[in-house]
N, C-alpha and C positions, 0 to 999 in steps of 0.2 A: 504493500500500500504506500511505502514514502514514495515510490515512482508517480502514482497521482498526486503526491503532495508537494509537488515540486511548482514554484513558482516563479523563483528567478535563475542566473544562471549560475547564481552563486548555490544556491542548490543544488543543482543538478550536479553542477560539478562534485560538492562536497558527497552527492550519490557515488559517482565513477569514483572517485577517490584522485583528481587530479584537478593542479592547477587553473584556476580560471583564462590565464595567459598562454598556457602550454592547450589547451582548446581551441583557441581563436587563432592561434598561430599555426597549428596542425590545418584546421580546417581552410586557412588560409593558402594553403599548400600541402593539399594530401597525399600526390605524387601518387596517382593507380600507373600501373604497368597495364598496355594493353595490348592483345594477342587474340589470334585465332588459333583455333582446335581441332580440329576434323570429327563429325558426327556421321557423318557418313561418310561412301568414295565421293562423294561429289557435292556434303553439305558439311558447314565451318560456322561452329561458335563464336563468337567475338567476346570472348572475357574480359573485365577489368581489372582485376586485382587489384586491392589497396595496400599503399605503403606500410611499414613496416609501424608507424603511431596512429594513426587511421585507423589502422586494422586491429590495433589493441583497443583502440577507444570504443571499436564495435563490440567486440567479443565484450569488453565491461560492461557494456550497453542489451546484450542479446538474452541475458539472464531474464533482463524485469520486460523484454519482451516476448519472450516467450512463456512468461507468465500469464501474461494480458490476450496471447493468441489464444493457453489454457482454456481462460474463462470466457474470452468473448467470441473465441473462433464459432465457425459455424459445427450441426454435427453431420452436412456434407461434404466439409473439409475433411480430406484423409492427408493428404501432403505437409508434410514438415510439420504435421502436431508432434508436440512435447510430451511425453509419458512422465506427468507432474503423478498422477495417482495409480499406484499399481495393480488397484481393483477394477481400473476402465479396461474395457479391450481397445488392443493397438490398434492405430489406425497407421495403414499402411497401403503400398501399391497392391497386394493382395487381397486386404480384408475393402479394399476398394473396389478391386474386381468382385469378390465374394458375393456383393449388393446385388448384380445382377447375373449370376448364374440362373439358369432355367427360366429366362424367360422367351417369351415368344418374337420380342422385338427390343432389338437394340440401338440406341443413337450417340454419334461420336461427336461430337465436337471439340472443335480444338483452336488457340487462337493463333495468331501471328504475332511476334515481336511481344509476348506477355510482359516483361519484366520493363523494355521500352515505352511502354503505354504508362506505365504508372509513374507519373509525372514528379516533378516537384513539388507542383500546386497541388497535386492530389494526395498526396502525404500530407502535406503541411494541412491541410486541409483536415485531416483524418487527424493529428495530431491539437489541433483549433476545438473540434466539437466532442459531444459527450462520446465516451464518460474519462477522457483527457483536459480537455480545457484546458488549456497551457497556453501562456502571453504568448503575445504575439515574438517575442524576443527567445522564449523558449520554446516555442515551436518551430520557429525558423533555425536555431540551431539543430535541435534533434532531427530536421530534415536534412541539413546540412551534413550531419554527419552519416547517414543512410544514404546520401543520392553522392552521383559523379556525372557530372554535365545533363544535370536536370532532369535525372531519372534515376529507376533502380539499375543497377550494375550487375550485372551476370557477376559473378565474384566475390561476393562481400559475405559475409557470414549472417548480415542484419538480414539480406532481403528477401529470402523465405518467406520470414516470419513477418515483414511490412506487408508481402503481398498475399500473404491470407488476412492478414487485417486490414488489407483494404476492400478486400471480397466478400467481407463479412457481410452487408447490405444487401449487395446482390445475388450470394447464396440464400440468403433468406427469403425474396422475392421469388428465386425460382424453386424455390423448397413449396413455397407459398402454391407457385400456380400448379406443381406438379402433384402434389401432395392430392389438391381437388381435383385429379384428374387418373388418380390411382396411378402416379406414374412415380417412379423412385429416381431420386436424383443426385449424382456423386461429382465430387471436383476433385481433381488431382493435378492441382496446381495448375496450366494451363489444359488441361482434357477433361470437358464435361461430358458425362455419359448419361443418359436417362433409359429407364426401360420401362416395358410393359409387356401384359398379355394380351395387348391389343394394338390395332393400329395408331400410331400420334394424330389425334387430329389436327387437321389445317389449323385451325383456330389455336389451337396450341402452341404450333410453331411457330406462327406469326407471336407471341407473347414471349415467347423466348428469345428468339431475334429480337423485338423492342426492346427486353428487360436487357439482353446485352450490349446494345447499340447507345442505348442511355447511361451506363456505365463506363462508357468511351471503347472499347475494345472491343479487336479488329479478327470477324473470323479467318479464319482458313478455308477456303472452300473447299480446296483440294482434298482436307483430312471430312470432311465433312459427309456422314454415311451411316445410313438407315439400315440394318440388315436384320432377316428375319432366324428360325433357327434351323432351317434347311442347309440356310451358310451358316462361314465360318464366321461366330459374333466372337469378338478380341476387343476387351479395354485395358489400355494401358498395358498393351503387348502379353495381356493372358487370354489363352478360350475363353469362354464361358458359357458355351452351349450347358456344358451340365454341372461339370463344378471347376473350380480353378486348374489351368494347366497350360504347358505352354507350345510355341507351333515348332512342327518338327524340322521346320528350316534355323532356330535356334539352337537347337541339340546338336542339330547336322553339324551344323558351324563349329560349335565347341570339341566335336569330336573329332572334324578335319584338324583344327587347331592342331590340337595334340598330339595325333597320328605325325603331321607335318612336326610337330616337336620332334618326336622321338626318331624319326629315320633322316628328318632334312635339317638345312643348315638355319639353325639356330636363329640366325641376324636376319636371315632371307624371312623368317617365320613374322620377328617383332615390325620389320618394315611390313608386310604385307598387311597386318593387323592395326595397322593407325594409317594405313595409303602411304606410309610415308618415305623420301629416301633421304634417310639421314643417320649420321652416326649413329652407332649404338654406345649408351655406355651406361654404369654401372644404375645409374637411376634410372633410364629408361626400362633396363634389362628387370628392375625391380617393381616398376608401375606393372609391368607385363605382365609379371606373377600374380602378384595381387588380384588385376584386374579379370583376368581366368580363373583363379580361386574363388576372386566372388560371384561370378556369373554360376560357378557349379554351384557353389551353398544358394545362390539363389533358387537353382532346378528343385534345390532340397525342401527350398522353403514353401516352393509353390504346389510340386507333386510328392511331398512329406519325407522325413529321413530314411526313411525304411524303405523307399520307393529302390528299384535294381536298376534303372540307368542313371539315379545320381550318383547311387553307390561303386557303378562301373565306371564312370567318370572319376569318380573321388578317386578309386584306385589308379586308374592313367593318368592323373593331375601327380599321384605320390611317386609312381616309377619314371616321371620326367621331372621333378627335381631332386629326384636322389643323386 
């Protein structure tokens, strides 16, 4: 609660545990590193990363935020909630997908440029009204320290947690319209999905379009897709015709990976797996590991430990780093 009871910035500061000068000066000069990343062969992230006091003053910052996502997030937010009580069940990409197993009809949406859209003014904005209320002096810094050229930043450890509370509203709205319509409705960060045992009426989607067109952000058309349970229905890259699971062009992949571990060239393997041609060395060679190790506990966590191709994975994951 001192986080709402903050009113100047000599407060706030005295919250972080840092000088009032050593604040203004930072923000004055936060120095983000910017970069792109490959998400696909042919699609690139544009990260920010924040400087090395920046990025402390967030992470002191991200505590009493992700308190406040706790209690005010929505409960069709699954993405970046906090596990503040250990009697709630997780919300997670799985227990996301879970919402709509077995139904008749599934709807994807998905936005563009998500984290881009959520302004300055729209933070600041969110940081201005209840049940924050903070000056105008202390609102414009706390935005200051979460934004990087007048938006949220792909990078920042704050902006998870800014942008389910700034979604709060607008989940609620379509909690609202779907709810009277027997229809279930989930967010995972930028991917809303809705279901039913029935067809979406026109009239419904036309209220959905509204209710997100009024909250500024922009869809994806392309990702944009109705399917019933003859096809393959997939949220947030699981089945979900009957219960959680995932598609066998994922496994395949993991299992070439590995195969290609263990009889080819090593380097040949890590460039192929980020598109990329560039040195290898000691940190790349360890992002690798990692990043295959968790794709396989992920297989575990979605078709269960006991399942016999995560378990046959696990094993080819341990006789190619031995």
């Amino acid at each position: 609660m001192r986080f709402l009871e903050i009113q100047t910035l000599e407060d706030l500061c005295g919250l972080l545990g840092i000088p009032i000068d050593y604040l203004i000066e930072t923000l004055l000069d936060p120095r983000y590193t910017q970069y792109s990343v490959p998400k696909s062969k042919d699609k690139f992230v544009k990260l920010a990363v924040p400087g090395i006091r920046i990025r402390e003053i967030q992470r002191m910052l991200l505590p009493y935020l992700n308190v406040m996502n706790f209690y005010l997030g929505s409960s069709s937010s699954y993405a970046f909630m906090p596990s503040l009580d250990k009697g709630m069940k997780p919300r997670n990409i799985i227990e996301n997908a879970r919402q709509h197993c077995g139904k008749k009809f599934v709807m994807n949406i998905d936005f563009s440029h998500f984290f881009a859209t959520i302004t300055y003014e729209r933070i600041k904005k969110l940081f201005s009204q209840m049940p924050f209320k903070f000056t105008e002096a202390v609102a414009s810094v706390l935005t200051g320290i979460v934004c990087f050229e007048e938006k949220l930043p792909i990078g920042a450890c704050t902006s998870p947690a800014i942008s389910n509370l700034v979604c709060v509203e607008m989940d609620v709205e379509l909690e609202i319209i779907s709810y009277k319509e027997r229809i279930i409705y989930t967010r995972y960060a930028d991917d809303l999905t809705f279901s039913a045992n029935r067809i979406f009426p026109s009239e419904f989607l036309k209220k959905v379009d509204t209710v997100i067109d009024s909250y500024g952000f922009i869809l994806n058309e392309s990702k944009f897709k109705i399917r019933n349970n003859k096809q393959k229905q997939v949220v947030t890259g699981i089945k979900v015709n009957e219960k959680p699971n995932l598609d066998r062009e994922y496994i395949r992949r993991i299992r070439a990976i590995l195969h290609n571990w263990k009889y080819k060239n090593f380097e040949d393997v890590i460039r192929k797996y980020y598109y990329l041609n560039i040195p290898i060395t000691s940190e790349t060679i360890s992002t690798f590991i990692k990043s295959i190790e968790g794709k396989i506990n992920y297989i575990g966590q979605v078709r269960g430990k006991q399942d016999s191709i995560f378990l046959k994975l696990k094993g080819q994951f341990s006789d190619c780093i031995r």
